[in-house]
N, C-alpha and C positions, 0 to 999 in steps of 0.2 A: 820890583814891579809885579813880580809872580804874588807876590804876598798882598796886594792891593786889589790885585784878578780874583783870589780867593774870596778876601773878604769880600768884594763887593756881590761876587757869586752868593754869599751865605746872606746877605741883607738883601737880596732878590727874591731869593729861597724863603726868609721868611717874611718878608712881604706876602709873598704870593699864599704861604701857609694862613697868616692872618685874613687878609680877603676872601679867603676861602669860610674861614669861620664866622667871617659876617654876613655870608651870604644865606639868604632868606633858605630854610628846612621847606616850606609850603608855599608853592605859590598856587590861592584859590582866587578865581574869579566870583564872588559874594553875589553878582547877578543868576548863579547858579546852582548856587545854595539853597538847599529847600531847607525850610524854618523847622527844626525838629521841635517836638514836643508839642504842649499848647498855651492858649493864651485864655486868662482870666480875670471878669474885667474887678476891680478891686475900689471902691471909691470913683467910679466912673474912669477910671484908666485903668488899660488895660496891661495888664502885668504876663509874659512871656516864665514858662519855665517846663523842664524836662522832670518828668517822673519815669522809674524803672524800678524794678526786681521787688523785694517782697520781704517784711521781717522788720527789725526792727529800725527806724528814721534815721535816715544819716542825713541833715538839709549841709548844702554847699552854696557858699553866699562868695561873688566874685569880689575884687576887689575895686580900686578904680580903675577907668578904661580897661577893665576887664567886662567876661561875659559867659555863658552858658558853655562857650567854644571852647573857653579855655579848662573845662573840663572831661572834655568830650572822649580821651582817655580813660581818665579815672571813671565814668557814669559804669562802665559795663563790668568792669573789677570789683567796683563795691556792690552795683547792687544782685552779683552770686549772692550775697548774706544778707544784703541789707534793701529797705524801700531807698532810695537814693532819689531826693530831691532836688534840683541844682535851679535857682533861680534870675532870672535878668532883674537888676534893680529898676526902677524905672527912670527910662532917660537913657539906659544901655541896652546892649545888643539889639532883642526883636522883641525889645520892652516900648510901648510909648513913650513919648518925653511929655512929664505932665505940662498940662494948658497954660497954668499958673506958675508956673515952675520961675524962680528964678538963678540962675546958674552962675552969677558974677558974685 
């Protein structure tokens, strides 16, 4: 019995460890987000992106359902050395979604 009380203590134990690591790092409410950087309009939409620091071009392109956020780390490390470009593709983050756009 005693060896049944163990185990199941150790598979509660790591349940509870694994839940723990699914558990969200950030919780941001995005209505309180202000839009860093700026917006530029590119072909009549308007395309979102962040510039920083000075020297020679580092550009950072997200990837899908990615966005400018997801570098928002890296933006201040690189651009010590570097101009550090990071852009919203459009259709993502605080990119427009073009008018025409078809998405299917």
């Amino acid at each position: 019995m005693r060896k049944y009380l163990v185990g199941f203590a150790g598979i509660v134990a790591a349940l509870a460890a694994f839940a723990r690591l699914l558990r969200p790092r950030e919780r941001l409410d995005w209505n309180k987000v202000s839009k860093p950087g700026r917006l530029i309009e590119v072909d009549g939409e308007r395309l979102h992106y962040i510039e920083e620091g000075s020297g020679s071009a580092v550009v950072l392109v997200h990837g899908f359902a990615g966005h400018t956020f997801s570098y928002r780390y890296v933006i201040p490390e690189l651009a010590r050395a570097h101009r550090t470009v990071a852009l919203d593709l459009l259709g993502f983050g605080y990119s427009e979604r073009p008018k025409k756009a078809d998405y299917s």
